[in-house]
C-alpha positions as CSV (number, residue, x, y, z in Angstrom):
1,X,-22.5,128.0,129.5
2,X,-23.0,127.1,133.0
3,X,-20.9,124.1,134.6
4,X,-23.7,121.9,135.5
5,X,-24.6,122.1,132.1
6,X,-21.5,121.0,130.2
7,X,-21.9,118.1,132.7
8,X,-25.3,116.9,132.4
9,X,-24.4,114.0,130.6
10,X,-22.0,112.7,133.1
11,X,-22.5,111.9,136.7
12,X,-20.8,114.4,139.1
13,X,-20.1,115.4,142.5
14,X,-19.5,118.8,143.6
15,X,-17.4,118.9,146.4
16,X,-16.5,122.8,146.1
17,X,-18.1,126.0,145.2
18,X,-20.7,126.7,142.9
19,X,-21.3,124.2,139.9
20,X,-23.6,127.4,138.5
21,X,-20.3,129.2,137.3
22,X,-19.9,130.3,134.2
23,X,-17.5,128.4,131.6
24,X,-16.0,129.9,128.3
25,X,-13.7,126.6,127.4
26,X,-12.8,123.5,128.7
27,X,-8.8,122.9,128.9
28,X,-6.8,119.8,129.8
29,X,-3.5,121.5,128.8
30,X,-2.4,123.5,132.0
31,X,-0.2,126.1,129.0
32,X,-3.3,126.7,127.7
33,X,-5.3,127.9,131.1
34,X,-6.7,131.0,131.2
35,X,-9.5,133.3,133.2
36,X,-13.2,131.3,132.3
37,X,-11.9,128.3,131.5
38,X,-12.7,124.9,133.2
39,X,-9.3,122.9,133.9
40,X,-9.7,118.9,133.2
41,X,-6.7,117.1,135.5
42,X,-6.4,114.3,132.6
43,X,-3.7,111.3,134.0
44,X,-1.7,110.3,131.1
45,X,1.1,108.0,130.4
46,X,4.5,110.8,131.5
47,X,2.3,113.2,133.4
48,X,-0.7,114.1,135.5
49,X,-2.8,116.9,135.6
50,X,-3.6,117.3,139.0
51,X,0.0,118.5,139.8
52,X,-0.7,121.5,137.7
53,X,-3.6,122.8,140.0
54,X,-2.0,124.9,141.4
55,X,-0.2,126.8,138.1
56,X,-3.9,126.8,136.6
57,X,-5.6,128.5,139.6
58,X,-2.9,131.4,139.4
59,X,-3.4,131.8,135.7
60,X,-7.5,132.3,136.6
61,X,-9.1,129.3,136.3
62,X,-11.8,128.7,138.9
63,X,-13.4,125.4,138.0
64,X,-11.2,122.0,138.5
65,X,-13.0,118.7,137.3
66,X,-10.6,116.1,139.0
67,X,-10.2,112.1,139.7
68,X,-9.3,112.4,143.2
69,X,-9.2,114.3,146.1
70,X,-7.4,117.6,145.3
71,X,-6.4,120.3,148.2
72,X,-7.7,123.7,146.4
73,X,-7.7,127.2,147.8
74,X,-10.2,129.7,147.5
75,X,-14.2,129.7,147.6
76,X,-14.5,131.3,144.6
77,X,-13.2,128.0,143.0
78,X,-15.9,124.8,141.7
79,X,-14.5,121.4,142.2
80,X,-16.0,119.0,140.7
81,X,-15.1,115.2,141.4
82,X,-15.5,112.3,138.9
83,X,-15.1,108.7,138.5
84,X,-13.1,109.4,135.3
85,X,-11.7,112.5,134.1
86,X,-10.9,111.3,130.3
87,X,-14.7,110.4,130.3
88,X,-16.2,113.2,131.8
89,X,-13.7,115.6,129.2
90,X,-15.4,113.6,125.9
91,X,-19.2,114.0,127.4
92,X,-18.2,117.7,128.5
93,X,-16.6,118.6,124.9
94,X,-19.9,117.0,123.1
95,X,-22.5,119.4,124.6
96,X,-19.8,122.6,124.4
97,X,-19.3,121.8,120.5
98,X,-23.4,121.0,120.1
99,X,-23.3,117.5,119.7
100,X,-21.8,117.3,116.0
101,X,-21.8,114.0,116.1
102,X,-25.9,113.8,115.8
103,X,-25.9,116.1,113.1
104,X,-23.7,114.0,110.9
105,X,-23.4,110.1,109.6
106,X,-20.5,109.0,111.9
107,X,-18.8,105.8,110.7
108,X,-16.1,104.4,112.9
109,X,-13.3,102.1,111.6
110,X,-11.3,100.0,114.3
111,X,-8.4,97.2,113.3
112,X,-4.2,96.7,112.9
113,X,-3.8,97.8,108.7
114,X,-6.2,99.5,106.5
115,X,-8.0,102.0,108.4
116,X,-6.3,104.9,106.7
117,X,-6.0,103.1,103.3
118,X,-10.4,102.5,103.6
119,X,-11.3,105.9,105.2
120,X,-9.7,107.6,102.1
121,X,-11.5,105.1,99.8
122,X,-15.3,105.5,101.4
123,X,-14.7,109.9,101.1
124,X,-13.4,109.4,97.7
125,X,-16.7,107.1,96.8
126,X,-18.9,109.8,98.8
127,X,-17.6,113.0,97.5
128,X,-17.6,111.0,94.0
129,X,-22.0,110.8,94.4
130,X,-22.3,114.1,96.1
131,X,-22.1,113.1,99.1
132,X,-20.1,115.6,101.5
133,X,-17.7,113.7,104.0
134,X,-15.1,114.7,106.7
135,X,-12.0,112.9,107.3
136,X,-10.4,111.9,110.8
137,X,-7.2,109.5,110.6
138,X,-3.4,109.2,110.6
139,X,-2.8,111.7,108.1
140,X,-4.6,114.3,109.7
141,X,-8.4,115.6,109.2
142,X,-10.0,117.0,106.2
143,X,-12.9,119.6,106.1
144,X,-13.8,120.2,102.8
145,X,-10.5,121.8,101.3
146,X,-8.8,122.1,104.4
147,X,-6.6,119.6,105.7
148,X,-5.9,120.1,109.6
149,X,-2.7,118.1,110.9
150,X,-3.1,116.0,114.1
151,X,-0.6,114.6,116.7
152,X,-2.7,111.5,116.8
153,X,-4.6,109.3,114.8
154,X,-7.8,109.6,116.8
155,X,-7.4,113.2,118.6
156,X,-8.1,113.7,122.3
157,X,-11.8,114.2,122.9
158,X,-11.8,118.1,122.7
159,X,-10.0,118.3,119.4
160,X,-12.4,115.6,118.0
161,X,-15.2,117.5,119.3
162,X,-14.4,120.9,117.7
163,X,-13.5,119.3,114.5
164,X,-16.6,117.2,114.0
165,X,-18.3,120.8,114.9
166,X,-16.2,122.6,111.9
167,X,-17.3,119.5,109.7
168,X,-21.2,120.5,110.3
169,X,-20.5,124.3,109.9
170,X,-18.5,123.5,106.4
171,X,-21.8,121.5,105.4
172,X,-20.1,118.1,105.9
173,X,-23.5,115.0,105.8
174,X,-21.0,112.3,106.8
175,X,-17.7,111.8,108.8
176,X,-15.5,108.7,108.1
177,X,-12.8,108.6,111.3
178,X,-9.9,106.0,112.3
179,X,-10.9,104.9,115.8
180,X,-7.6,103.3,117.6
181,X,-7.2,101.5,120.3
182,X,-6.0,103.9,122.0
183,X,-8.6,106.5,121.1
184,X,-11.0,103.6,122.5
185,X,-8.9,103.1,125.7
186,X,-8.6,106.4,126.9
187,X,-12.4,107.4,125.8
188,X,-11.5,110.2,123.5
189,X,-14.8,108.9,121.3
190,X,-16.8,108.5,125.1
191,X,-20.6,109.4,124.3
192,X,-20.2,109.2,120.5
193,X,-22.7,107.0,119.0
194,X,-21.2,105.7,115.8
195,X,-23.5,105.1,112.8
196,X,-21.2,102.7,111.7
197,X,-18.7,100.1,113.3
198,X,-16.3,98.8,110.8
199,X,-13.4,96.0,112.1
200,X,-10.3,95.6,109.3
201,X,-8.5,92.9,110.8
202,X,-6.2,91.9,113.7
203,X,-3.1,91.5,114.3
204,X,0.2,91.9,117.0
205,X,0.8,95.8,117.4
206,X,1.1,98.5,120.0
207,X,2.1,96.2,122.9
208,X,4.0,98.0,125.4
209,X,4.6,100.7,127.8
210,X,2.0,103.6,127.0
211,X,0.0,101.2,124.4
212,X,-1.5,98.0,125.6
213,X,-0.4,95.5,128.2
214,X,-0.7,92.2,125.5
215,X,-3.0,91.0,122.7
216,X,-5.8,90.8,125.1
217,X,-6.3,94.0,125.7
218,X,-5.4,95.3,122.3
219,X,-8.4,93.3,121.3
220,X,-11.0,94.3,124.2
221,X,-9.8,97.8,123.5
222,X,-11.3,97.2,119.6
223,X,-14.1,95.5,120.8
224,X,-15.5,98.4,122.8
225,X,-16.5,100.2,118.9
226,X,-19.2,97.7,118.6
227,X,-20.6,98.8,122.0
228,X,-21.6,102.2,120.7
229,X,-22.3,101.5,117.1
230,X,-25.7,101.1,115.1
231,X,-24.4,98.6,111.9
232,X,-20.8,96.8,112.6
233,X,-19.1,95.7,109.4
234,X,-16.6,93.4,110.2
235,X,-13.9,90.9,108.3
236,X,-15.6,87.3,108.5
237,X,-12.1,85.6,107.2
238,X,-10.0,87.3,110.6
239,X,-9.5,84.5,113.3
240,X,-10.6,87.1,115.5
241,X,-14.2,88.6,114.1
242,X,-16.2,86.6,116.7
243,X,-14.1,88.1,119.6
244,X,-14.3,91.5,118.7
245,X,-18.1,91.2,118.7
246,X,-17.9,89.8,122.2
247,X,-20.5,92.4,123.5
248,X,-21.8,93.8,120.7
249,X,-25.3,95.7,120.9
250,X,-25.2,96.5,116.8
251,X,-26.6,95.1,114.0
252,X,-23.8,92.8,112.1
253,X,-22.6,92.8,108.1
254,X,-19.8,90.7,107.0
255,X,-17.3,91.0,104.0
256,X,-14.7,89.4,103.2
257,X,-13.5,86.5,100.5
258,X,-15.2,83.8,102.1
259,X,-18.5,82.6,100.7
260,X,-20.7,82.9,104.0
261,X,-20.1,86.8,104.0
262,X,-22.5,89.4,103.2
263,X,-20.0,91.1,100.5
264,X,-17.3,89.2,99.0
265,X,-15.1,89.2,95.7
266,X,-14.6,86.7,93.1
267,X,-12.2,86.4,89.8
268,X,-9.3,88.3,91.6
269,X,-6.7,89.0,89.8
270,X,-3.4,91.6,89.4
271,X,-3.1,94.6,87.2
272,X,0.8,94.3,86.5
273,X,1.7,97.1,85.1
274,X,4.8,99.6,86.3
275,X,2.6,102.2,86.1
276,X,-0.1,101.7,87.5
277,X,0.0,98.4,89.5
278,X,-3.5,97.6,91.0
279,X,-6.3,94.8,91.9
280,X,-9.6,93.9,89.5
281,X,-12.4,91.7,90.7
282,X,-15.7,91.2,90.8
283,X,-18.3,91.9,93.9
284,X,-21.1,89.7,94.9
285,X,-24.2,89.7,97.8
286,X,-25.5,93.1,98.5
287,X,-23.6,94.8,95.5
288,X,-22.7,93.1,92.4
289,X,-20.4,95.1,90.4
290,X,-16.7,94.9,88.6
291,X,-14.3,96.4,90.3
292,X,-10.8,97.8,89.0
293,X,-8.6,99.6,91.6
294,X,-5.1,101.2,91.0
295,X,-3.6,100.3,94.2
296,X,-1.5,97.5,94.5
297,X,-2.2,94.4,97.1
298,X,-4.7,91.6,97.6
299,X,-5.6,93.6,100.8
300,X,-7.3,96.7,99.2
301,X,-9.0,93.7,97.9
302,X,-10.7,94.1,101.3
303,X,-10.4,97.7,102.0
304,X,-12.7,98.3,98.6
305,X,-15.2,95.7,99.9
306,X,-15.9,98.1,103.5
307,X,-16.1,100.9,101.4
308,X,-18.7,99.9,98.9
309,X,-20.8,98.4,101.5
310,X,-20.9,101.3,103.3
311,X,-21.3,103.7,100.8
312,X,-24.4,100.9,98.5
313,X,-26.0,101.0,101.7
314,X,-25.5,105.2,102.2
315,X,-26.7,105.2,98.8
316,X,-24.1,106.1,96.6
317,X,-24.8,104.2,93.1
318,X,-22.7,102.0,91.5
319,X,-21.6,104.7,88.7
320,X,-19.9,106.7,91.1
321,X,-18.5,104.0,93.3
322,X,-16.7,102.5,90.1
323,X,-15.7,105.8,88.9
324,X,-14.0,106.7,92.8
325,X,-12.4,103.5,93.3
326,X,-10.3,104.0,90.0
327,X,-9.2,107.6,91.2
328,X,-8.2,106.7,95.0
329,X,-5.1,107.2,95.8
330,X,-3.6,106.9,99.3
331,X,-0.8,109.0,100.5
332,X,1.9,106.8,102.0
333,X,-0.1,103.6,101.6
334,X,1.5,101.3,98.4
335,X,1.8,104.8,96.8
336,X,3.5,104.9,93.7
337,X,6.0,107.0,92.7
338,X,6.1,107.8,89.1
339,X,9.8,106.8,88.3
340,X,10.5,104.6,85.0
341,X,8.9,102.0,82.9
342,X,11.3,99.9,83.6
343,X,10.9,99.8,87.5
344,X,8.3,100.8,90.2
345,X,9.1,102.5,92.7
346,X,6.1,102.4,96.1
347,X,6.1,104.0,99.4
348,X,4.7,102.6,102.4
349,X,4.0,103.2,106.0
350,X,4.8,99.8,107.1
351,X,6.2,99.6,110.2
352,X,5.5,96.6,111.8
353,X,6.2,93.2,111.1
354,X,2.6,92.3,110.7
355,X,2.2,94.9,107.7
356,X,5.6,94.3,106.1
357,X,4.8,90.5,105.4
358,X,1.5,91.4,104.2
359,X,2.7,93.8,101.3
360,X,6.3,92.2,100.6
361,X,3.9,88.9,100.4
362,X,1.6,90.8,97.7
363,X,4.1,92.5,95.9
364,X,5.8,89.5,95.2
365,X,2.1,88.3,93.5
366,X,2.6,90.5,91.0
367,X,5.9,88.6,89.9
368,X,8.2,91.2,90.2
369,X,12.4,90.5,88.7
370,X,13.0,91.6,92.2
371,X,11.7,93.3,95.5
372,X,14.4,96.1,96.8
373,X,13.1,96.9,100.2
374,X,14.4,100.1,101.7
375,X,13.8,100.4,105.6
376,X,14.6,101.2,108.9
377,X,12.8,101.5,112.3
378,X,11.2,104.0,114.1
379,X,13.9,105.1,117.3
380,X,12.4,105.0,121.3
381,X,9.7,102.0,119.9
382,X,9.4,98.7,120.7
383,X,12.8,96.5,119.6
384,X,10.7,93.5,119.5
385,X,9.1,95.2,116.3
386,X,12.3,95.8,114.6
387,X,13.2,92.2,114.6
388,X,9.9,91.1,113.3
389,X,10.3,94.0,110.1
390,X,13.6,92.3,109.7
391,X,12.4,88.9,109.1
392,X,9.3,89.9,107.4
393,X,11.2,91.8,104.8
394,X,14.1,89.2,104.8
395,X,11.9,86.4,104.0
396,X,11.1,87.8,100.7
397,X,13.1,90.6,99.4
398,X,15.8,89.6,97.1
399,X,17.2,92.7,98.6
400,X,17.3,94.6,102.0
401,X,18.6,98.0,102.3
402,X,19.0,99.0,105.8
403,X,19.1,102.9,106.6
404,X,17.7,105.5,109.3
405,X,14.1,105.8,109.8
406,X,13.2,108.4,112.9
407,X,15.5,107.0,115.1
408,X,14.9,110.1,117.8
409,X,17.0,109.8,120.3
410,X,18.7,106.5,119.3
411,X,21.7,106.1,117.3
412,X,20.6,104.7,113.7
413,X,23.4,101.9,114.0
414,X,21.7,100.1,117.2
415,X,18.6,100.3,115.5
416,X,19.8,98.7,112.8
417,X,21.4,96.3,114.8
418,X,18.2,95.2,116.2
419,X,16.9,94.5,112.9
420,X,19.6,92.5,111.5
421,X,18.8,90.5,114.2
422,X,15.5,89.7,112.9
423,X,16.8,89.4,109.2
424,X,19.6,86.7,110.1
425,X,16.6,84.4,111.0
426,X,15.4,84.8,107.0
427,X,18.6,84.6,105.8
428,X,17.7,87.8,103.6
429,X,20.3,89.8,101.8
430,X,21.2,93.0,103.1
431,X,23.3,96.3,103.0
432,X,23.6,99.2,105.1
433,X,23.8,102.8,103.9
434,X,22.9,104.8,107.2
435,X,22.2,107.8,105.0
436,X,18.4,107.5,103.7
437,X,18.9,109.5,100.7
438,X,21.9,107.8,100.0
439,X,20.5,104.4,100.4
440,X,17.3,105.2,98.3
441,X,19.6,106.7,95.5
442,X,21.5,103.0,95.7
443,X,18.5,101.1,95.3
444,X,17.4,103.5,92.5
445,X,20.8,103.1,90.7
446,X,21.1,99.3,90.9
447,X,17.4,98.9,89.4
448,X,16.7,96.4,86.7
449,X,13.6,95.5,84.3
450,X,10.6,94.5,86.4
451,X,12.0,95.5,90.0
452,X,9.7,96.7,92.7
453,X,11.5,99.1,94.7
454,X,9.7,99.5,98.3
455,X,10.8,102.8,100.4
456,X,9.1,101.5,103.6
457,X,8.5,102.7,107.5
458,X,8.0,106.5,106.5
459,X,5.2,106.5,104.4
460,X,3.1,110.1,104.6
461,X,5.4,111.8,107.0
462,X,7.7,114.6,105.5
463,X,10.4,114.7,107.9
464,X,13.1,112.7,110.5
465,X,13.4,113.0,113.8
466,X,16.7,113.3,114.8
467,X,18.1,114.3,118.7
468,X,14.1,116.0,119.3
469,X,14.3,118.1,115.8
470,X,12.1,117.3,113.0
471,X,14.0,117.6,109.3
472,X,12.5,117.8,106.1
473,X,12.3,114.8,104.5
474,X,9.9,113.9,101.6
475,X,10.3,110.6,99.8
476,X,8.6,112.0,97.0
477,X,10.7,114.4,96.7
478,X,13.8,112.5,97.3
479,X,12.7,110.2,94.5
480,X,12.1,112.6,91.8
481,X,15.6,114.8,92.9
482,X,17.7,111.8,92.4
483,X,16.2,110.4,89.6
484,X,17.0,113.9,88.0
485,X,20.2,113.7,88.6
486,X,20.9,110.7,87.3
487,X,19.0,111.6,84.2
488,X,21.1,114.9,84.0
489,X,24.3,112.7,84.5
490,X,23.6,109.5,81.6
């Protein structure tokens, strides 16, 4: 494939050499340059590509698409200059992988909580009718049988690219994907034109250095999904559902509880049960239906909602949408942990103070003896954010059990400092047990009728990182090793 051609759909100016040259991959990685390859100079946060020019050109590379001026050697070398390099890498990885994108039904979900928790939903409601789906998100993509781990939620626009691709050679009709913010603000989904738009909801998040400047932006950033969307679905009861649309050139569907929206639920009530805790209502507007889910929270009252819109109007029938919704299960997301019938035991990803209100609030719904909330805070992260987890999770745990999270290159004790500093303003209980093991074992051994026991913070991961090494670490597994022991030991 010629250059010119890999950049047809984005405006270029060759300032260098011959644009006619031949390209066998595109690379934005300088480690991964080789002879045939075109080098992207992407700017990120730590490092720019540009400065590696020189390292790329010696390891053969003889086409640089950059940003800016660049001094290059050689006449055998293409330059090509462009207004944005992020950009012109997602239009440039479309036409190399085919434009998988077309061939499939793309739908897009934007928002602070419950993009992971819905994407898995609307597959499970898909592959429930027939209906073959892919799946791009947190917890990694899945092809078919395959499940591909990724170092972001939504990957850089080449990865996305060659995935989508593998979805259409694996037969995939439909791709659900996360779309974050900061998949939005650095263009890795550029020149994709979603299907479907879905917003969750808003909330404070990712404000800082290498996320967004303030709330502003975090929202703008969101906004920019229903820009290149067919139908946005979006969450009439968030303050914020007008704003996001500011823009807008899709179609727009509404869900939510309130009685102007499109979709919403009636008769809600709790499943209270230790073993399978969950949500039952009732749907009405485009899909009447009952609905019984086995996850607990009010909020996958909501999450259910996107997913049977989408999927009713993608024509999945009521049968099968029933049937998936009482299957789902969500790794990491208000997971339980088969444990005792005197206690449950959940894990969740929560690691924000936005999120950990909204579950300790609709855990304490299903009016449990107590909430035991086992946490800690993520290490080299915002400390604003581990003041508000301690004050969420002091305002309603009977309980707080403060212990390591990833604290990276941190010491777990300042972390924790940090969020007793946020707890002293709820006045919550707490202990410390800077061992996680240790401190999940306490809260598993001081556990009475009725408790809710809440591991929260690591959710789906397997491991902490500790001093730049990754150690295996599965909740799951911790759960089920202790309560083992304590069964060998009564």
């Amino acid at each position: 494939m010629k250059l010119k051609h890999l950049l047809k759909d984005y405006p270029f100016e060759c300032v260098q050499g011959n644009p006619d040259i031949p390209i066998e991959d595109i690379v934005y990685d300088s480690r991964k340059a080789q002879k045939g390859a075109v080098f992207v100079c992407m700017s990120g946060f730590n490092t720019d590509g540009h400065n590696f020019i020189p390292s790329v050109l010696a390891a053969g590379v003889k086409a640089i698409v950059a940003e800016r001026a660049v001094d290059v050697s050689g006449d055998d070398v293409c330059v090509i200059r462009v207004e944005s390099t992020r950009k012109a890498l997602s239009y440039m990885s479309a036409v190399y992988f085919g434009y998988p994108a077309e061939k499939l039904i793309t739908i897009g979900l934007t928002g602070t909580k419950g993009k992971t928790s819905t994407s898995y939903i609307i597959k499970g409601i898909l592959d429930e009718a027939g209906m073959k789906t892919g799946l791009i998100g947190t917890l990694g993509a899945v092809i078919g049988k395959v499940h591909v781990p990724l170092p972001n939620t939504t990957p850089e626009s080449y990865e996305l690219q060659k995935i989508l691709h593998r979805m259409v050679e694996a037969g995939c009709e439909y791709a659900v994907m996360e779309v974050s913010s900061q998949g939005l603000k650095q263009d890795r989904v550029a020149g994709i034109s979603f299907d479907y738009g879905v917003f969750t909801n808003f909330s404070p998040d990712h404000i800082g250095l290498g996320e967004h400047a303030d709330l502003e932006e975090y929202l703008e950033c969101k906004s920019l999904l229903f820009r290149q969307c067919g139908i946005g679905i979006v969450n009439i009861d968030d303050d914020n559902w007008k704003k996001v649309l500011n823009g807008h050139t899709c179609m727009v569907k509404t869900f939510g509880l309130s009685a102007h929206a499109d979709l919403t639920a009636e008769n809600i009530s709790f499943i209270k049960s230790s073993r399978k805790p969950g949500m039952r209502f009732q749907t009405k507007g485009t899909v009447e239906m009952d609905v019984s889910i086995y996850i607990p929270g009010r909020f996958h009252v909501y999450n259910s909602l996107i997913s049977i819109m989408i999927c009713h109007e993608l024509g999945a029938d009521v049968q099968s949408i029933h049937a998936a919704l009482q299957k789902v299960r969500i790794l990491g997301r208000s997971e339980l942990i088969p444990a005792s019938d005197r206690f449950t035991v959940l894990i969740d990803y929560a690691h924000n103070g936005a999120i950990t209100r909204s579950i300790m609030h609709t855990l304490k719904e299903y009016e449990p003896n107590r909430i035991i909330c086992v946490y800690g805070a993520g290490g080299n992260r915002s400390r604003l954010r581990r003041h508000e987890m301690g004050e969420a999770a002091g305002e309603t745990a009977d309980l707080c059990i403060l212990t390591s999270d990833n604290p990276r290159e941190e010491e777990p004790e300042d972390i924790i400092e940090d969020i007793k500093a946020g707890l002293a303003k709820s006045g919550g209980k707490y202990k410390v047990i800077i061992d996680r093991k240790a401190a999940i074992a306490h809260a598993l051994a001081c556990a009475e009728d009725g408790d809710i026991i809440l591991l929260l913070g690591k959710g789906h991961e397997n491991y902490q990182e500790i001093k730049g090494i990754k150690y295996p670490f599965d909740e799951r597994s911790v759960v089920r090793e202790i309560l083992a022991g304590q069964e060998k030991n009564s």
